[in-house]
C-alpha positions in Angstrom: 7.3 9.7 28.0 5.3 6.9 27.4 6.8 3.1 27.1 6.9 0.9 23.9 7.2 -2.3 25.0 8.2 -5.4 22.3 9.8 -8.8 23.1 12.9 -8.8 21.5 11.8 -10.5 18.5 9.5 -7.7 18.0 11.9 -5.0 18.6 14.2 -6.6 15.9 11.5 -6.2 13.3 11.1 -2.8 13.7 15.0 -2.2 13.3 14.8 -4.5 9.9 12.5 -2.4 8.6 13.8 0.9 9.5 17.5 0.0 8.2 15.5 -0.6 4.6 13.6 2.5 4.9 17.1 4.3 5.8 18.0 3.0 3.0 15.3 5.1 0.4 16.2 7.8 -0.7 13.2 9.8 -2.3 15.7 11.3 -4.8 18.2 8.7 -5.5 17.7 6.7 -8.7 14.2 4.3 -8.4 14.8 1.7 -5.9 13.0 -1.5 -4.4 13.7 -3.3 -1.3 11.8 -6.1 0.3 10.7 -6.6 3.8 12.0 -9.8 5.5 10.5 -12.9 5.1 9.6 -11.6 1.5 9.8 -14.6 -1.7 12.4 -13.3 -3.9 10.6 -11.9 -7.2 10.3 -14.2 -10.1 9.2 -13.8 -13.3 6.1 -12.2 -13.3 4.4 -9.8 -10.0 1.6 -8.3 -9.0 2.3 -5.3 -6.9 -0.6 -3.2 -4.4 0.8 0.0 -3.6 -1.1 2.0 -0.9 -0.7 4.0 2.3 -2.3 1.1 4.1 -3.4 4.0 6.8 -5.1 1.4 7.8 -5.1 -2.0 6.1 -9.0 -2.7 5.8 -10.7 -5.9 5.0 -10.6 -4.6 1.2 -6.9 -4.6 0.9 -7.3 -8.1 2.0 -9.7 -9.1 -0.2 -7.9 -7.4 -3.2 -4.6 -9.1 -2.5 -6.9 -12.8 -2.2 -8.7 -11.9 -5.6 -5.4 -11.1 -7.4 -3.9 -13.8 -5.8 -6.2 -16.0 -7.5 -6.0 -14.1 -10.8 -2.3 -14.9 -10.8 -3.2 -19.0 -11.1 -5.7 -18.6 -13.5 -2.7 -16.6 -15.9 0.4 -18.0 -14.9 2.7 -18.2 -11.9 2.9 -14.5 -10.3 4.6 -13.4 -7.1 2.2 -11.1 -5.0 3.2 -8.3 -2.7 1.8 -5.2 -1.1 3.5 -1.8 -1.2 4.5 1.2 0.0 6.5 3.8 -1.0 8.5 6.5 1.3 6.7 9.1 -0.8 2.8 8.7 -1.7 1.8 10.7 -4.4 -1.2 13.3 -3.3 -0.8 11.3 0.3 2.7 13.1 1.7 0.6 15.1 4.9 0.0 11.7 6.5 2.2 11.2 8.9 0.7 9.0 11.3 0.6 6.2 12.1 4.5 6.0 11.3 5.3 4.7 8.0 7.4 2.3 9.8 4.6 0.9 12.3 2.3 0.5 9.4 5.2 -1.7 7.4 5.0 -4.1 10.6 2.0 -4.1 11.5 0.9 -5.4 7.2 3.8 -7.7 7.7 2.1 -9.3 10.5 -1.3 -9.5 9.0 0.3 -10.8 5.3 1.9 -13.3 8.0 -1.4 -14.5 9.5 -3.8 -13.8 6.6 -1.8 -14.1 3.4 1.8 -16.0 4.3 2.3 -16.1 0.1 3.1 -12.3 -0.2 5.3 -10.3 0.7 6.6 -6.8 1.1 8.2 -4.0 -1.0 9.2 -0.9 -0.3 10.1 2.2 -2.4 11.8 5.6 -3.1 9.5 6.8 -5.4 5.7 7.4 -5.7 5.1 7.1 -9.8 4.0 3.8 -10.9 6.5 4.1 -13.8 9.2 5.3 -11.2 8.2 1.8 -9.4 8.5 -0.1 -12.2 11.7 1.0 -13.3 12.5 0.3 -9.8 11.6 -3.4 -9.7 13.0 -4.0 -12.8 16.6 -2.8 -11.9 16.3 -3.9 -8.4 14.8 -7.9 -9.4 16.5 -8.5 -12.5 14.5 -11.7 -12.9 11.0 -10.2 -12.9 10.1 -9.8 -17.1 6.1 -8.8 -16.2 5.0 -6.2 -13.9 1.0 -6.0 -13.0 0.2 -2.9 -10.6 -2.9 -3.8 -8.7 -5.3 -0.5 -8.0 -9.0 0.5 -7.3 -11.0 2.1 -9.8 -10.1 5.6 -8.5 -6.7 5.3 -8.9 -6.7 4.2 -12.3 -8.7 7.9 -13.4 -6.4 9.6 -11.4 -3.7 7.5 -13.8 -5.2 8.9 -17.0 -5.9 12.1 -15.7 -3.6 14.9 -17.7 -3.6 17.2 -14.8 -1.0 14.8 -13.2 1.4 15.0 -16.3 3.8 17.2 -18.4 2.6 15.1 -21.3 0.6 12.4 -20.9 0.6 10.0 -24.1 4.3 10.2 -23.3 4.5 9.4 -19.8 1.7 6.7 -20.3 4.1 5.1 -22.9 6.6 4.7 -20.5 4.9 3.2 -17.9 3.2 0.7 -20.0 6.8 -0.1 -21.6 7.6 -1.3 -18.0 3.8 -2.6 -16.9 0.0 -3.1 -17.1 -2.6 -2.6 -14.5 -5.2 -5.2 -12.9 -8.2 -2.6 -11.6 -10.7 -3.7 -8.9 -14.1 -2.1 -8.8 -14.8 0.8 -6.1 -18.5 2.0 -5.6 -20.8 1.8 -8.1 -17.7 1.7 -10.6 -17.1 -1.4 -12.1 -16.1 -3.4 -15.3 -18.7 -1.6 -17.2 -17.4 1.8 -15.9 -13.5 0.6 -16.6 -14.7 -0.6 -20.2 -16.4 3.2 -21.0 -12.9 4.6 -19.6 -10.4 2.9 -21.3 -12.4 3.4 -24.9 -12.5 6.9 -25.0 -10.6 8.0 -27.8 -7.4 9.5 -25.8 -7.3 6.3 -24.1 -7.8 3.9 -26.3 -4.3 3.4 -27.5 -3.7 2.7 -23.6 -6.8 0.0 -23.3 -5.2 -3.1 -23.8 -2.6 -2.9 -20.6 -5.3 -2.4 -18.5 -7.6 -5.5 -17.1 -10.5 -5.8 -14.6 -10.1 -7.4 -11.5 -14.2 -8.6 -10.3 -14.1 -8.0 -6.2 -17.5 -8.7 -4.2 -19.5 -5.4 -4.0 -19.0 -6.2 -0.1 -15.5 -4.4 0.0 -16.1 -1.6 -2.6 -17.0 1.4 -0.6 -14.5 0.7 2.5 -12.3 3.3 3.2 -9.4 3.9 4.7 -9.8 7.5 5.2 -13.7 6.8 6.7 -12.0 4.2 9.4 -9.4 7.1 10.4 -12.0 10.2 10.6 -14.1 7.4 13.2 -11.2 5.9 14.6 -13.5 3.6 17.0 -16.5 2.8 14.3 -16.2 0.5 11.3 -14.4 -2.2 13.0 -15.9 -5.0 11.3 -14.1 -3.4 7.9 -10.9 -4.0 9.6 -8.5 -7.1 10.2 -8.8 -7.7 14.0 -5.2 -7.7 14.3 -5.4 -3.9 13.3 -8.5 -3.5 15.8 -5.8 -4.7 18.3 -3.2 -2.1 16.9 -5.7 0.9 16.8 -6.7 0.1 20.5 -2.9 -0.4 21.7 -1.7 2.2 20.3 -4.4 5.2 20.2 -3.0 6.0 16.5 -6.1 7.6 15.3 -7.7 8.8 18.3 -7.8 12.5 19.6 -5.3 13.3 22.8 -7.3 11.8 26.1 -8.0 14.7 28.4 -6.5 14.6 32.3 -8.5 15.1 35.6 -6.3 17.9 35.9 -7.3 19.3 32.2 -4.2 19.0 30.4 -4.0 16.3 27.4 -1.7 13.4 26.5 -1.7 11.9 23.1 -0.8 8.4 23.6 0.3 8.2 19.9 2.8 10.9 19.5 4.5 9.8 23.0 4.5 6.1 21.6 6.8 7.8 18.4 9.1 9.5 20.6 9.8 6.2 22.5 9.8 4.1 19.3 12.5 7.1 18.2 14.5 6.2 21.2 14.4 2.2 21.1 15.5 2.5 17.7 18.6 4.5 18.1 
């Protein structure tokens, strides 16, 4: 079995965060936790939730542009995401959930030392909302930060029992700051949230401009060609990808047999972190 080796300090961070993921339960009552090192919510957030599978240059920039949304409007605490179940995203499964907590702690650290972390049970935005505001008793306004695609796949009926009713509820709780993606921008958002079933929903929902540089990076390209599109990605997760083999195929033996660095790296992390 392959070796994980962490400095101590390291090897502490990875037990932090798997005590708070320990700690989710996908079908308890909506909860949110925060990652060490984390500002305490305030009044007012901004929240990214993703899969982060991997953090790109994108997330980055998204976080930065809210980030200076936030101090245009008023005070708002900023912090990336992730929930122990991603709606339409639950056959990922690798890189652990856990490594990628850490390894976005450590690029927030370098990159973005403002925001912090949350984690939670639930994958619904209004499940999420519910969960800060029981969790953070402080925090009075809740702005969910999303790309363009996710906020069709929010108005989208296919996803709900009933709709105008679910939508009600969520925007009870919170309203949504949507950056472009593609060729879809403000003028796209604008001709979404003014069709007539939507309209009732239009004013919770505000553009967020991003730099047409970061709108067609994915996260999904990056994994399917695991050693191309670097420059799209942090070099701290270059460094991760390379270490770790996460999203490369199993390396074939002289002898013909094949090791995948990745799934031995889980079992040893499994072992550490008994």
């Amino acid at each position: 079995m392959t070796d994980v080796h962490m400095s101590p300090r390291t090897l502490a961070r990875y037990q932090q965060v798997q005590a708070l993921l320990d700690q989710l339960h996908p079908e308890a009552q909506p909860q949110a936790l925060l990652v060490p090192r984390s500002p305490q919510p305030q009044q007012s957030v901004i929240v990214f939730t993703g899969s982060f599978n991997p953090p790109t240059t994108a997330h980055l920039a998204m976080l930065k542009r809210a980030y200076q949304y936030a101090h245009t409007h008023e005070p708002m605490g900023l912090y990336a995401a992730f929930s122990k179940h991603t709606v339409d995203k639950e056959r990922v499964e690798r890189p652990l959930l856990l490594d990628r907590i850490v390894l976005l702690n450590t690029l927030l650290k370098h990159r973005l030392p403002h925001a912090g972390i949350m984690l939670f049970n639930r994958g619904l935005y209004v499940e999420q909302a519910e969960a800060i505001r029981g969790s953070f008793r402080r925090v009075k306004h809740i702005l969910f930060l999303m790309g363009f695609d996710k906020i069709v796949q929010i108005f989208d009926a296919h996803y709900y029992n009933d709709r105008d009713k679910e939508l009600r509820q969520l925007f009870a709780l919170a309203q949504l700051l949507v950056a472009p993606r593609g060729n879809d921008g403000e003028q796209e958002l604008a001709a979404l949230i003014h069709k007539p079933e939507n309209e009732p929903f239009a004013q919770y929902v505000h553009p967020l401009p991003l730099n047409s540089t970061y709108r067609n990076i994915s996260s999904t390209r990056i994994r399917e060609s695991a050693q191309g599109s670097t420059h799209d990605i942090p070099h701290e997760v270059r460094e991760f990808m390379l270490k770790t083999r996460a999203y490369a195929p199993p390396l074939r033996r002289s002898d013909g047999t094949e090791v995948d660095f990745y799934a031995e790296r889980m079992k040893a992390l499994e072992s550490l972190l008994r």
